[in-house]
Structures are given as C-alpha cells and as structure tokens.
mmCIF file of the N, C-alpha and C atoms, coordinates in Angstrom:
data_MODEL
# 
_entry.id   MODEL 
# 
loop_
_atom_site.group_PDB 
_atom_site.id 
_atom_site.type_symbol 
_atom_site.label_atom_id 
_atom_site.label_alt_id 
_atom_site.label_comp_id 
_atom_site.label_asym_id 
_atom_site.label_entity_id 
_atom_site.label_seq_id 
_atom_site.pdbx_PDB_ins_code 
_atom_site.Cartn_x 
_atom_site.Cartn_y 
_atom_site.Cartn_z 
_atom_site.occupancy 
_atom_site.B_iso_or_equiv 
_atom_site.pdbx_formal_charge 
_atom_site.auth_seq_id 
_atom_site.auth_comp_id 
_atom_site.auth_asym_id 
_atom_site.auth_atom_id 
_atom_site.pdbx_PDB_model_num 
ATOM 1   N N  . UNK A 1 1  ? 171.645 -79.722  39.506 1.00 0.00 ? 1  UNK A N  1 
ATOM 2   C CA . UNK A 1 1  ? 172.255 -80.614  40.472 1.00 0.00 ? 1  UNK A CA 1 
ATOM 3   C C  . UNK A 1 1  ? 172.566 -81.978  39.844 1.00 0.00 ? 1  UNK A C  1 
ATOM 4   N N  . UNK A 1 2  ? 171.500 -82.589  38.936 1.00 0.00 ? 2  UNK A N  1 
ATOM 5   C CA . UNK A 1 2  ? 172.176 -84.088  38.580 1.00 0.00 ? 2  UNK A CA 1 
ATOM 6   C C  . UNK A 1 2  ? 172.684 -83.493  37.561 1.00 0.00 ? 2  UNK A C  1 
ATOM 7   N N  . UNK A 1 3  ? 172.457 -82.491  36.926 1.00 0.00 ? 3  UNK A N  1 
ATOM 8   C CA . UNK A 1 3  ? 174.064 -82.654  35.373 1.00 0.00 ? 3  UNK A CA 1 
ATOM 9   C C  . UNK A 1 3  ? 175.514 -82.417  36.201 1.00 0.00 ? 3  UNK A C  1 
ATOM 10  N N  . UNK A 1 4  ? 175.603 -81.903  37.568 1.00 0.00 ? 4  UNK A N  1 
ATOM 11  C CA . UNK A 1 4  ? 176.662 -81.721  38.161 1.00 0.00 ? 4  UNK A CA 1 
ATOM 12  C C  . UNK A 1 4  ? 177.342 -82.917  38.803 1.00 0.00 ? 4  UNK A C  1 
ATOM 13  N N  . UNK A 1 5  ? 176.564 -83.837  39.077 1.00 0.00 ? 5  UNK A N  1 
ATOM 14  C CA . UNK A 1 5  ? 176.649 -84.925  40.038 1.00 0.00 ? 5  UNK A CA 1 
ATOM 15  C C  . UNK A 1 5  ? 177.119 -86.129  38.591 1.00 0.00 ? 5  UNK A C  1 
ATOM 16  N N  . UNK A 1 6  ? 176.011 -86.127  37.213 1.00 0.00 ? 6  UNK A N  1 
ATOM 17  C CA . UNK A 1 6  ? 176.524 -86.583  35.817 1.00 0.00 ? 6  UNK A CA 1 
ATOM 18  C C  . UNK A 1 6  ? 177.770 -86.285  35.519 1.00 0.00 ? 6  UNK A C  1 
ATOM 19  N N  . UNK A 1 7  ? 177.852 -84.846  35.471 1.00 0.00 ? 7  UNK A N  1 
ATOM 20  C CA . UNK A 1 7  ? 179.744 -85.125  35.242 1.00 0.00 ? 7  UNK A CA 1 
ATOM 21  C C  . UNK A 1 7  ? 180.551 -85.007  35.743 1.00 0.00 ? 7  UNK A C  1 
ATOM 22  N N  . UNK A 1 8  ? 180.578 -84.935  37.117 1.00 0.00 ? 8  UNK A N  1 
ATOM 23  C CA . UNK A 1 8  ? 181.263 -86.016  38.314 1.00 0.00 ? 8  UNK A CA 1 
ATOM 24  C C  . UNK A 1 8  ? 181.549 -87.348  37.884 1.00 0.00 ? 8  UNK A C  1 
ATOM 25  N N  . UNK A 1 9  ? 180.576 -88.355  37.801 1.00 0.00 ? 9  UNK A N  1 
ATOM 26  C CA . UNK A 1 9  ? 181.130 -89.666  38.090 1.00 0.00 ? 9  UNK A CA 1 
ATOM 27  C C  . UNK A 1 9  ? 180.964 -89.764  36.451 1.00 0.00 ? 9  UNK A C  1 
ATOM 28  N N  . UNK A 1 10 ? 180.695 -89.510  35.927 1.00 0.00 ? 10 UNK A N  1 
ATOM 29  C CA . UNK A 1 10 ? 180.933 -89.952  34.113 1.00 0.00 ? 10 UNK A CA 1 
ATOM 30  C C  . UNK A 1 10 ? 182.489 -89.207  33.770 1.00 0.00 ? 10 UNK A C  1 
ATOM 31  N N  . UNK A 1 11 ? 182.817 -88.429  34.359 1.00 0.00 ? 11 UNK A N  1 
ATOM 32  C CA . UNK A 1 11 ? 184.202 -87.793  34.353 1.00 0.00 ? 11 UNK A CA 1 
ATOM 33  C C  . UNK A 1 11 ? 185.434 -89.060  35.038 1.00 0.00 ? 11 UNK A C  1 
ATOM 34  N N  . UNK A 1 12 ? 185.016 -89.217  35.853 1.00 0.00 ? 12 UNK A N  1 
ATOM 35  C CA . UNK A 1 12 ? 185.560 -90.150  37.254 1.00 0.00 ? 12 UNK A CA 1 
ATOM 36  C C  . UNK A 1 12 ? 185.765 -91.620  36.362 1.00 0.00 ? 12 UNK A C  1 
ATOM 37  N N  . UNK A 1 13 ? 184.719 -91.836  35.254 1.00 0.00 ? 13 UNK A N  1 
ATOM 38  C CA . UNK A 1 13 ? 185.260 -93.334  34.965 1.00 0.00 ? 13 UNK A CA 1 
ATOM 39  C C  . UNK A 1 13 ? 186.744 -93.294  34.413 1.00 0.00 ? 13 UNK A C  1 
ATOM 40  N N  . UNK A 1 14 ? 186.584 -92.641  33.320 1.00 0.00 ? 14 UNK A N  1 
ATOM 41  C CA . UNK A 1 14 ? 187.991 -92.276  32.398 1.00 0.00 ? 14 UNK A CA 1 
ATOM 42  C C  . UNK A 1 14 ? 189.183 -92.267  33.587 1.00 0.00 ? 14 UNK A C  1 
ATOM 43  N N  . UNK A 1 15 ? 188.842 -91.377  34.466 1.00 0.00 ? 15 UNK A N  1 
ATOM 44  C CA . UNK A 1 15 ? 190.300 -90.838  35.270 1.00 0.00 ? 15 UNK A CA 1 
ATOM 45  C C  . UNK A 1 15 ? 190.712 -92.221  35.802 1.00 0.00 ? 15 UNK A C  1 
ATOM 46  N N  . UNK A 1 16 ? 189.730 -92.585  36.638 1.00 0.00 ? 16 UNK A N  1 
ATOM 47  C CA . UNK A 1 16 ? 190.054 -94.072  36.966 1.00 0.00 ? 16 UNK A CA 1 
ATOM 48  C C  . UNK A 1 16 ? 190.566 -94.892  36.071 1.00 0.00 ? 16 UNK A C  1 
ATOM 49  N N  . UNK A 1 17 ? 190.384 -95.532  35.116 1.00 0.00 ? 17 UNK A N  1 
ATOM 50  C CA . UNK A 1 17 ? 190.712 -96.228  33.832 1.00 0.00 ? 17 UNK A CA 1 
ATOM 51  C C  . UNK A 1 17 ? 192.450 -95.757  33.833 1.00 0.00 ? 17 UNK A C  1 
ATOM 52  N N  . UNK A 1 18 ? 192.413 -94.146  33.727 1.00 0.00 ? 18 UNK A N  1 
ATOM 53  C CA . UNK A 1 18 ? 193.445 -93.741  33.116 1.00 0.00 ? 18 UNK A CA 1 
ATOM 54  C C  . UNK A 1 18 ? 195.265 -93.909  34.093 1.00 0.00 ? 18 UNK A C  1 
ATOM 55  N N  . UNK A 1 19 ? 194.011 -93.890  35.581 1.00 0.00 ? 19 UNK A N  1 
ATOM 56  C CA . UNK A 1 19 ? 195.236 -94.149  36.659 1.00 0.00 ? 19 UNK A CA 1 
ATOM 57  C C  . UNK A 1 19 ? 195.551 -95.542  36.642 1.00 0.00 ? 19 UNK A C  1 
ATOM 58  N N  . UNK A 1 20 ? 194.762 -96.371  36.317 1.00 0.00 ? 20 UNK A N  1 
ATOM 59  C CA . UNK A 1 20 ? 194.861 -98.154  36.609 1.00 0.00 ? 20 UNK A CA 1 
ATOM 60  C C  . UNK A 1 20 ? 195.552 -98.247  35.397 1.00 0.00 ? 20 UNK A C  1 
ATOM 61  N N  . UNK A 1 21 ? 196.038 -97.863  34.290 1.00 0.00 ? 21 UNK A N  1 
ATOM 62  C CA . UNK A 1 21 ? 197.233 -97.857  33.342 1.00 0.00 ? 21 UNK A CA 1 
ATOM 63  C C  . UNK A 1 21 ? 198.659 -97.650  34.477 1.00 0.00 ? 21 UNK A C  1 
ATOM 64  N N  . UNK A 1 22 ? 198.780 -97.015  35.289 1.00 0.00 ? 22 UNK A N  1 
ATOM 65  C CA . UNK A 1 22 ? 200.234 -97.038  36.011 1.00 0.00 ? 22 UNK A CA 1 
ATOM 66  C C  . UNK A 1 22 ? 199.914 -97.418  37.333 1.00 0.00 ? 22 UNK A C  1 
ATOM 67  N N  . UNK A 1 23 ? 199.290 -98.370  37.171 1.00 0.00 ? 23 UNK A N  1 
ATOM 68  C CA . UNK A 1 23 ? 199.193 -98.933  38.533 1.00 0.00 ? 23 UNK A CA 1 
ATOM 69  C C  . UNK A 1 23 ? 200.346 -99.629  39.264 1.00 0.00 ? 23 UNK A C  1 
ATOM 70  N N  . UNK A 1 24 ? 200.567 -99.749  40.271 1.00 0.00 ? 24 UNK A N  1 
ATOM 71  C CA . UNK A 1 24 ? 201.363 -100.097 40.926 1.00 0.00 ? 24 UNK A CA 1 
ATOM 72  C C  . UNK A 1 24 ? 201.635 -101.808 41.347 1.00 0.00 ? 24 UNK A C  1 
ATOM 73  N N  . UNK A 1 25 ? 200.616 -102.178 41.405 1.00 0.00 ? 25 UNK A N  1 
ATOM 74  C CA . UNK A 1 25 ? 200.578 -103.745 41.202 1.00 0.00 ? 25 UNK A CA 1 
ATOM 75  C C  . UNK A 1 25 ? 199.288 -104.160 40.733 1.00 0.00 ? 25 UNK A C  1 
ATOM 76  N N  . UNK A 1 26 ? 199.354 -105.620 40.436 1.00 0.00 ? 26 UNK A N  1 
ATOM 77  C CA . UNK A 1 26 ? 198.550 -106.106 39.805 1.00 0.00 ? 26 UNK A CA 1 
ATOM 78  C C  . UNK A 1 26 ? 196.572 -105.762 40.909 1.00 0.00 ? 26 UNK A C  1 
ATOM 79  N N  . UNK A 1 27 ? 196.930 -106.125 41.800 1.00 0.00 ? 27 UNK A N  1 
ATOM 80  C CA . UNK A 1 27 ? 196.086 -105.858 43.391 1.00 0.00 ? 27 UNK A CA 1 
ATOM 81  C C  . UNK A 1 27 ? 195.369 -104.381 43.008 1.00 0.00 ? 27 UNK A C  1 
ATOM 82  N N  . UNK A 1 28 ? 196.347 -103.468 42.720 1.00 0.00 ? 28 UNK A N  1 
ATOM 83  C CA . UNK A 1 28 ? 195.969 -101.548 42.736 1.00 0.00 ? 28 UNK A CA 1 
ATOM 84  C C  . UNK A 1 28 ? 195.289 -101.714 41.518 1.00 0.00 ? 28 UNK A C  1 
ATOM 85  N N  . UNK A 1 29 ? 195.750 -102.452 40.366 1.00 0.00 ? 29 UNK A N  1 
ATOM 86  C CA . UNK A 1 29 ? 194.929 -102.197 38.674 1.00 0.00 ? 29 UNK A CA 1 
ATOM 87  C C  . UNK A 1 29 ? 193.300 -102.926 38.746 1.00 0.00 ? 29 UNK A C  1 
ATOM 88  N N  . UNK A 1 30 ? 193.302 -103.574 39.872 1.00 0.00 ? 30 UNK A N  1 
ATOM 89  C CA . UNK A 1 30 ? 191.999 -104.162 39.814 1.00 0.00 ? 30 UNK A CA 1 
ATOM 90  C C  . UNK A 1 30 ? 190.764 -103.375 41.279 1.00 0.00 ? 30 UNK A C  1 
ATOM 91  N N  . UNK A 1 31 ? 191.674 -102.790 41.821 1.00 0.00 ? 31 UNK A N  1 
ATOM 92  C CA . UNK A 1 31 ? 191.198 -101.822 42.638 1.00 0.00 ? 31 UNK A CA 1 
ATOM 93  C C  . UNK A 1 31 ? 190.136 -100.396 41.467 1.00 0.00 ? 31 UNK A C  1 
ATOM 94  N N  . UNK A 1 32 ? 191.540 -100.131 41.240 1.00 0.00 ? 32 UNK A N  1 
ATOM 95  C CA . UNK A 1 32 ? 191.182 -99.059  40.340 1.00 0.00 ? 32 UNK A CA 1 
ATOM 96  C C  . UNK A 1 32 ? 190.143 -99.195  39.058 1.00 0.00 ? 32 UNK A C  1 
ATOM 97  N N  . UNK A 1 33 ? 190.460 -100.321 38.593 1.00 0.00 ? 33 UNK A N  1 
ATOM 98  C CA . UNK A 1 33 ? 189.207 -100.654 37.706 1.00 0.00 ? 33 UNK A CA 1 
ATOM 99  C C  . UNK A 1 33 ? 187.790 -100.930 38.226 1.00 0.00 ? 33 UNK A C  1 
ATOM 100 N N  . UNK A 1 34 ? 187.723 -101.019 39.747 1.00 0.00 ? 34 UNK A N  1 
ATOM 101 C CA . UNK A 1 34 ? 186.784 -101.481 40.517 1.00 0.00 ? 34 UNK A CA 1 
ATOM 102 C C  . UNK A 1 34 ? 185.599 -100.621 40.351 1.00 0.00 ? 34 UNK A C  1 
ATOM 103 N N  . UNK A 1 35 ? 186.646 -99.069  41.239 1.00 0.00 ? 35 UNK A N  1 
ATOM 104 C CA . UNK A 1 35 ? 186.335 -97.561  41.889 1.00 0.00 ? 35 UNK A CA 1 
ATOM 105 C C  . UNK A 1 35 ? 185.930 -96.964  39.797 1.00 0.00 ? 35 UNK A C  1 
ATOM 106 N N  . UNK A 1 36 ? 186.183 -97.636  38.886 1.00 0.00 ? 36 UNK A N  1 
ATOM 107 C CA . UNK A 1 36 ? 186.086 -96.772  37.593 1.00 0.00 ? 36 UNK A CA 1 
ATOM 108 C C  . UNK A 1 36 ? 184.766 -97.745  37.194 1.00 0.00 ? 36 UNK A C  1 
ATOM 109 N N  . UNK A 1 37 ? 184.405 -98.955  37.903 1.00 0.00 ? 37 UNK A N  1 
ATOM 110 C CA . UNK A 1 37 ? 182.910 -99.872  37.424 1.00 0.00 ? 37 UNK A CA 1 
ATOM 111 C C  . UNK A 1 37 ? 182.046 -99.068  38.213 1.00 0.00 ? 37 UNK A C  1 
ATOM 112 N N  . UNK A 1 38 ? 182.157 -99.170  39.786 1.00 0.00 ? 38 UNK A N  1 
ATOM 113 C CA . UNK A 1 38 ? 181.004 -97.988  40.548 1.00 0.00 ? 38 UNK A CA 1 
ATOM 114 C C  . UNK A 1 38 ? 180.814 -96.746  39.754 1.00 0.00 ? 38 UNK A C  1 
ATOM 115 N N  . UNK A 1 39 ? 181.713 -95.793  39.598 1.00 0.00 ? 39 UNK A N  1 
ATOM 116 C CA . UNK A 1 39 ? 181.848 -94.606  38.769 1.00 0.00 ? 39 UNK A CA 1 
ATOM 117 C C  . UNK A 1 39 ? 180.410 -94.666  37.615 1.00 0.00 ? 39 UNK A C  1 
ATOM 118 N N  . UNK A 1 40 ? 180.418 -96.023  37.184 1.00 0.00 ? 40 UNK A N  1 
ATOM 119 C CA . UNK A 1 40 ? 179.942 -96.566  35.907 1.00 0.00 ? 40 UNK A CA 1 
ATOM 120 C C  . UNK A 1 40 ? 178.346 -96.406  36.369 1.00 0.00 ? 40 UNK A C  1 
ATOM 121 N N  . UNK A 1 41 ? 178.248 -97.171  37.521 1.00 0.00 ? 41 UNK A N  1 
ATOM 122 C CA . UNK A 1 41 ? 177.156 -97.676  37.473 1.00 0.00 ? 41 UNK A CA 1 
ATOM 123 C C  . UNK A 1 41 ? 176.573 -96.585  38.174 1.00 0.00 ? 41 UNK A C  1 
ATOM 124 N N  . UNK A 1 42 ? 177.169 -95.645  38.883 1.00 0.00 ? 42 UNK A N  1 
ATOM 125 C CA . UNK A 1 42 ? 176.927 -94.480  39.719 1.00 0.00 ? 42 UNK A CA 1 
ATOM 126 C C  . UNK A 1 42 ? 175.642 -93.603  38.437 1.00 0.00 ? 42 UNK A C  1 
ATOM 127 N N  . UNK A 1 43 ? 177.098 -93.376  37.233 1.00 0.00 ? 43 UNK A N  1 
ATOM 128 C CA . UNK A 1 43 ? 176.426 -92.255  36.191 1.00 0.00 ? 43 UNK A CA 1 
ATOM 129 C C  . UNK A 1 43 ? 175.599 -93.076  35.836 1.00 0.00 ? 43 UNK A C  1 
ATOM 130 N N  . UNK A 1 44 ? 175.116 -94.334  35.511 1.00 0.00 ? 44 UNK A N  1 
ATOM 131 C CA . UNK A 1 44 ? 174.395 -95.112  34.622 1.00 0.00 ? 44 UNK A CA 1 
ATOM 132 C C  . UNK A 1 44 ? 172.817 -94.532  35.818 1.00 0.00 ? 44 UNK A C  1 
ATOM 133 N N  . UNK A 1 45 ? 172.856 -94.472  36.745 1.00 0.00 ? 45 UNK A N  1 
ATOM 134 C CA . UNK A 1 45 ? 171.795 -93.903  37.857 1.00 0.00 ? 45 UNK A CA 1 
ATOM 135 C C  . UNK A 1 45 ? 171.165 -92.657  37.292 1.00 0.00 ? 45 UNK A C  1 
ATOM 136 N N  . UNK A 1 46 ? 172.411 -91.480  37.228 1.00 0.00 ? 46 UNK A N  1 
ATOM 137 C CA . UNK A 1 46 ? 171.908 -90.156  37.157 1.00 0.00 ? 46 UNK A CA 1 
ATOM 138 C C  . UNK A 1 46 ? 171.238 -90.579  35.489 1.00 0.00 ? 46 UNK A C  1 
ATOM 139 N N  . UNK A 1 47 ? 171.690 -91.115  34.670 1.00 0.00 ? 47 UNK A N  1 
ATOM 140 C CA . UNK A 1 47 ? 171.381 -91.016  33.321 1.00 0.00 ? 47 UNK A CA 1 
ATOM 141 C C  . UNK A 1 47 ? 170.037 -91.315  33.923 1.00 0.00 ? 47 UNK A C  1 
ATOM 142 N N  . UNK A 1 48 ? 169.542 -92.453  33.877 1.00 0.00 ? 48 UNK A N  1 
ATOM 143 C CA . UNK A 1 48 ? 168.228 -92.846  34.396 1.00 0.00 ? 48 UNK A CA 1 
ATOM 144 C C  . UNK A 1 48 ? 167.488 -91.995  35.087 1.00 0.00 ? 48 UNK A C  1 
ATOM 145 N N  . UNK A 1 49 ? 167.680 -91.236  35.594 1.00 0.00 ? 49 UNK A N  1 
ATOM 146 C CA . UNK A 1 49 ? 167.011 -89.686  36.102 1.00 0.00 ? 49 UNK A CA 1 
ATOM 147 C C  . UNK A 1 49 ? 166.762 -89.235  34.962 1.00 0.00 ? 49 UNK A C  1 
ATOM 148 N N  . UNK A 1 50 ? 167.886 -88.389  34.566 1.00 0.00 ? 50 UNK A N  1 
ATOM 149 C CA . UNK A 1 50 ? 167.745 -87.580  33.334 1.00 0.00 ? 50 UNK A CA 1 
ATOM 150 C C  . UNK A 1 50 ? 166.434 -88.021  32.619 1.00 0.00 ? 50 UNK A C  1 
ATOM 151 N N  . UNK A 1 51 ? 166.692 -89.501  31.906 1.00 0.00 ? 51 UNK A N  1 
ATOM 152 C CA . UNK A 1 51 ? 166.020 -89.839  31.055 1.00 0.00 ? 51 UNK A CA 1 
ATOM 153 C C  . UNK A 1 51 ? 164.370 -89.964  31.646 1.00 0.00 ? 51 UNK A C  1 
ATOM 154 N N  . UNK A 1 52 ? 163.881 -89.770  32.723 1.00 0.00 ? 52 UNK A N  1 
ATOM 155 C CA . UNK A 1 52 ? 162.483 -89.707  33.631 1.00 0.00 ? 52 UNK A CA 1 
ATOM 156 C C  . UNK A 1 52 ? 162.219 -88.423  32.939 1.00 0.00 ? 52 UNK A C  1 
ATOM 157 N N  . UNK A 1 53 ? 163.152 -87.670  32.829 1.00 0.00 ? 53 UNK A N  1 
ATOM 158 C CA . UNK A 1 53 ? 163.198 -85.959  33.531 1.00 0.00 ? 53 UNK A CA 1 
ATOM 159 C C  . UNK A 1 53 ? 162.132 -85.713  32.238 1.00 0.00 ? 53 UNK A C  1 
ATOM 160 N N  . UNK A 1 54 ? 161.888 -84.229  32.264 1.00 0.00 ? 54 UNK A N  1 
ATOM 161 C CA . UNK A 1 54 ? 161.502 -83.535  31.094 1.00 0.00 ? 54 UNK A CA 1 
ATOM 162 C C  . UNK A 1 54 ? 162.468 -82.861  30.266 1.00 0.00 ? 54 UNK A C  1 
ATOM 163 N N  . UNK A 1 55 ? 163.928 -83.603  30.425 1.00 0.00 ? 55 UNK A N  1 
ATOM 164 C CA . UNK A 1 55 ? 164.364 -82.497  29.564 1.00 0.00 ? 55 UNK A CA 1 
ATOM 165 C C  . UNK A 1 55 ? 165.029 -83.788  27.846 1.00 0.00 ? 55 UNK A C  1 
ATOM 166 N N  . UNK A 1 56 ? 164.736 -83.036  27.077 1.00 0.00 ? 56 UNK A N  1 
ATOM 167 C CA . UNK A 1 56 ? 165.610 -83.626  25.834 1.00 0.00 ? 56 UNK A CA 1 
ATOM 168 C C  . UNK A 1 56 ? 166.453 -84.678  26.483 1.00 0.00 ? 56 UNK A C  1 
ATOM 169 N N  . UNK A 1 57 ? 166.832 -86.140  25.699 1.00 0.00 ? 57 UNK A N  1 
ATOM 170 C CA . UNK A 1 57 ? 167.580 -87.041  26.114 1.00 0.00 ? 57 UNK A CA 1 
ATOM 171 C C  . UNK A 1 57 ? 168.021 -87.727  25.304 1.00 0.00 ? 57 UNK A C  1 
ATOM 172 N N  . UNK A 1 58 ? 169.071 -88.552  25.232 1.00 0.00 ? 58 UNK A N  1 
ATOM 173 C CA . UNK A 1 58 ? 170.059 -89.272  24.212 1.00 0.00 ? 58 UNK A CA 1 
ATOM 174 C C  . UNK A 1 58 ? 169.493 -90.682  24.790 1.00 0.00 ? 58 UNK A C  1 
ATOM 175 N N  . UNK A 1 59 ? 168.155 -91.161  24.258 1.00 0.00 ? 59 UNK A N  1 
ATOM 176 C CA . UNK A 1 59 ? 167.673 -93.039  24.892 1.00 0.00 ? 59 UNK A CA 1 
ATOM 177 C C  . UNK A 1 59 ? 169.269 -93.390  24.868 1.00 0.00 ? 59 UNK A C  1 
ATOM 178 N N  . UNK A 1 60 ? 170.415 -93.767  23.935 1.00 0.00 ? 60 UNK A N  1 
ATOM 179 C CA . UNK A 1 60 ? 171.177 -94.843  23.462 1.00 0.00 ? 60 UNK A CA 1 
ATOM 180 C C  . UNK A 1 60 ? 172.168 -94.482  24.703 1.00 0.00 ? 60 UNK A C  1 
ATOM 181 N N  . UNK A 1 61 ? 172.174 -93.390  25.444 1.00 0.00 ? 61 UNK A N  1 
ATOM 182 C CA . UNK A 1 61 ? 173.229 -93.202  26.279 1.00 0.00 ? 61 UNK A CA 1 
ATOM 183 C C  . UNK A 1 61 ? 173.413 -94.013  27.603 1.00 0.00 ? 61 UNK A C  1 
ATOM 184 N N  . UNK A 1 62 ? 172.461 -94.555  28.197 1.00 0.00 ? 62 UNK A N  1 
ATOM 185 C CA . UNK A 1 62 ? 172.232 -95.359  29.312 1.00 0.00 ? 62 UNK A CA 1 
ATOM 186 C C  . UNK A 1 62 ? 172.648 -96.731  28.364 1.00 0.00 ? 62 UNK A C  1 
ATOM 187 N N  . UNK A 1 63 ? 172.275 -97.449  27.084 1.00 0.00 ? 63 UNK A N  1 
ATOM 188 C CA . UNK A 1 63 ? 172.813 -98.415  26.607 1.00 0.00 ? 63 UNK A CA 1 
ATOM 189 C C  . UNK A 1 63 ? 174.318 -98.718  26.109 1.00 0.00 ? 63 UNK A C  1 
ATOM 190 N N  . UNK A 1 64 ? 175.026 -97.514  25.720 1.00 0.00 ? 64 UNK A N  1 
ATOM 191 C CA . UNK A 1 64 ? 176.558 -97.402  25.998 1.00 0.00 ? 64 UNK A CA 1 
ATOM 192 C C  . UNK A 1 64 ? 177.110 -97.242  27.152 1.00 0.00 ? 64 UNK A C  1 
ATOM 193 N N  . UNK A 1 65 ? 176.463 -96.858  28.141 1.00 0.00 ? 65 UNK A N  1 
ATOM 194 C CA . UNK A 1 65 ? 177.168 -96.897  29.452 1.00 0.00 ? 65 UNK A CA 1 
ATOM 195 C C  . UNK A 1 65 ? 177.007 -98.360  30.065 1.00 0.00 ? 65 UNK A C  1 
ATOM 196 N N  . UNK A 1 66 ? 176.030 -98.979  29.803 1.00 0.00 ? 66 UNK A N  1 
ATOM 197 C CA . UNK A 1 66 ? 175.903 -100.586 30.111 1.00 0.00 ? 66 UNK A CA 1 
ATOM 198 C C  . UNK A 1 66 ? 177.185 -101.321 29.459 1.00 0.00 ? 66 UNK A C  1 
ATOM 199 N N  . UNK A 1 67 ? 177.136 -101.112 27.987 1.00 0.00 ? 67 UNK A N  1 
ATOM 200 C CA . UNK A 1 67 ? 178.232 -101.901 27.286 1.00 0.00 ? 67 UNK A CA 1 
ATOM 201 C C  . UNK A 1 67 ? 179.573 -101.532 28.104 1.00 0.00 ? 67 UNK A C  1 
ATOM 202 N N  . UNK A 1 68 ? 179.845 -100.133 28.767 1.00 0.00 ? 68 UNK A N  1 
ATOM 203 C CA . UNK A 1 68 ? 181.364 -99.961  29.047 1.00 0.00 ? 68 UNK A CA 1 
ATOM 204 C C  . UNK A 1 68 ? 181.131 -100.521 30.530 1.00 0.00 ? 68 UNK A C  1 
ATOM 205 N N  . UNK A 1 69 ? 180.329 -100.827 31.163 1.00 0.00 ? 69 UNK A N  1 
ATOM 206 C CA . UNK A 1 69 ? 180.065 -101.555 32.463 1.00 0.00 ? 69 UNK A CA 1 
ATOM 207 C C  . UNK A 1 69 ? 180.646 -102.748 32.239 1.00 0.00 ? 69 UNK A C  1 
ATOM 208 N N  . UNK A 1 70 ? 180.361 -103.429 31.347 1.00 0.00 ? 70 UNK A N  1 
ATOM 209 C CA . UNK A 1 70 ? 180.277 -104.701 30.815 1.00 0.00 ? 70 UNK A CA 1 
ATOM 210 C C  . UNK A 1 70 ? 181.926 -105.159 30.414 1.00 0.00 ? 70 UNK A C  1 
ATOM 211 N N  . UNK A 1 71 ? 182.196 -104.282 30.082 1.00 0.00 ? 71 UNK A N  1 
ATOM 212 C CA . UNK A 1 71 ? 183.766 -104.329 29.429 1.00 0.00 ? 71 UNK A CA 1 
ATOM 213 C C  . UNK A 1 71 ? 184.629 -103.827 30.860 1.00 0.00 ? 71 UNK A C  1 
ATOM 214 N N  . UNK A 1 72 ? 184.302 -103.451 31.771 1.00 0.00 ? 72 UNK A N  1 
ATOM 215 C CA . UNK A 1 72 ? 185.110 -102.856 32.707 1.00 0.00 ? 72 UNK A CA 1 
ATOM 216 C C  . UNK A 1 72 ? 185.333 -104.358 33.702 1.00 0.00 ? 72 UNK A C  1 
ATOM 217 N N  . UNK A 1 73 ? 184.032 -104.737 33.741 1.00 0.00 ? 73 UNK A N  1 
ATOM 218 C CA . UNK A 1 73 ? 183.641 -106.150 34.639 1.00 0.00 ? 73 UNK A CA 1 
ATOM 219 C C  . UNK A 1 73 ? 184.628 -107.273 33.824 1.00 0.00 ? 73 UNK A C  1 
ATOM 220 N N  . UNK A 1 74 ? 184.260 -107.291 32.466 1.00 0.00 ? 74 UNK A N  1 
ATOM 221 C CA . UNK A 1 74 ? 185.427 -108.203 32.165 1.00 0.00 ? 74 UNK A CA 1 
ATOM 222 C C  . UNK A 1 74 ? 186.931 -107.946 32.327 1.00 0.00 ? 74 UNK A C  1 
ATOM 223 N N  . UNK A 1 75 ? 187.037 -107.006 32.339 1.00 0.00 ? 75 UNK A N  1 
ATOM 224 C CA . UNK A 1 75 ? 189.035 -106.719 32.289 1.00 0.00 ? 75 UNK A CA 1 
ATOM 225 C C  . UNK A 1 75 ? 188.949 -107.497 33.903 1.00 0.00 ? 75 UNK A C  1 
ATOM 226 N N  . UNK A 1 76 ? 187.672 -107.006 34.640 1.00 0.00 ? 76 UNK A N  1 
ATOM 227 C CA . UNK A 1 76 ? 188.419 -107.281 36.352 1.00 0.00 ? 76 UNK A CA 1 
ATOM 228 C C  . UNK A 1 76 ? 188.636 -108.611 36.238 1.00 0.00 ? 76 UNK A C  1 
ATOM 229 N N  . UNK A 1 77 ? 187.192 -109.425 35.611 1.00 0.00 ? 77 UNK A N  1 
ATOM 230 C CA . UNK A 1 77 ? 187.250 -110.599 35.741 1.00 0.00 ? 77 UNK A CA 1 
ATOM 231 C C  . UNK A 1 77 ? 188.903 -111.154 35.063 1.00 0.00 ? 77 UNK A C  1 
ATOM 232 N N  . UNK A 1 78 ? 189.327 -111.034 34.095 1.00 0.00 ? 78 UNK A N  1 
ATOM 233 C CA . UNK A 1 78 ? 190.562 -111.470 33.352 1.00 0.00 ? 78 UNK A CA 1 
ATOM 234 C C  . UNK A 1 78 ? 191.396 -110.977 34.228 1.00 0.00 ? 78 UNK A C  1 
ATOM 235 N N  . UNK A 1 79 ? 191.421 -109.865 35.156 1.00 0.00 ? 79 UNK A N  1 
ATOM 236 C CA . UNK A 1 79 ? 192.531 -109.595 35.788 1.00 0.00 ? 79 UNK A CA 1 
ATOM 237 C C  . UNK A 1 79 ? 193.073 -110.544 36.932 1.00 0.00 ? 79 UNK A C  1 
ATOM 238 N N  . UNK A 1 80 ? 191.297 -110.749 37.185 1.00 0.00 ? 80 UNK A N  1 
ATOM 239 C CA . UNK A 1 80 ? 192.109 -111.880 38.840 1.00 0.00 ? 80 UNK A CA 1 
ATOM 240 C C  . UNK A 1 80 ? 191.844 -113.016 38.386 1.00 0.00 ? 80 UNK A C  1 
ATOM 241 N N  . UNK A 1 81 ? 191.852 -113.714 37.252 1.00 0.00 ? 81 UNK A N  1 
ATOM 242 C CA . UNK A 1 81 ? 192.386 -114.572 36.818 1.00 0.00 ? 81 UNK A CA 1 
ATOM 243 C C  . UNK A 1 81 ? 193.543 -115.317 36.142 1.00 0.00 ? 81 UNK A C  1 
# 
C-alpha cells in the first residue's frame, strides 16, 4: 500500500513540473508548481514511513526529495515576483 501511494505522488511531481512548462498563464505555472511542491512533500511523508519500516532503505532519498522541495519553493517564490 505505501509503495503504491510512493509512486503515486513521487510520479505526480514530474507530471506536474512537466504540465507547468505549457502553462497557460503566468497565475496556472505557479498553480501547477504549487500542486507539484504538495506532490513533494506528500512523497517526502511516505518516504519517512518507508524509512521507520523494516524494509531495506535509500537514508539519502528523503534528503534529495527535501533539496527538490526547496528548488520547487524557489521557482514559486521567483515566479510571483
């Protein structure tokens, strides 16, 4: 159930990202980058499960998903500025 729910919204960031490239106005690209930061912080959750869990785990993977949090928050910030 969480590796299903993991690549759900770890799938979901990219797509998002990938739709806010033809966005429709400036308003929709910061929407969309919004719905692709939740996405972010959604999987950054299940990782944090995982990593409780008993099963084998990648530690550095919850710390790259922070950094692309981080970079998603800045584009918004530069955007509505």
């Amino acid at each position: 159930m969480i590796a299903k729910q993991l690549l759900r919204s770890g799938t979901s960031i990219g797509a998002n990202i990938f739709e806010a490239q033809n966005a429709e106005s400036r308003a929709d690209f910061i929407h969309k980058m919004k719905v692709a930061a939740k996405e972010a912080s959604e999987t950054l959750y299940w990782l944090i499960l995982c990593e409780r869990s008993t099963y084998p785990f990648d530690p550095a993977l919850p710390d790259n998903l922070t950094e692309i949090i981080r970079i998603l928050s800045k584009i918004i910030a530069t955007s509505k500025g």
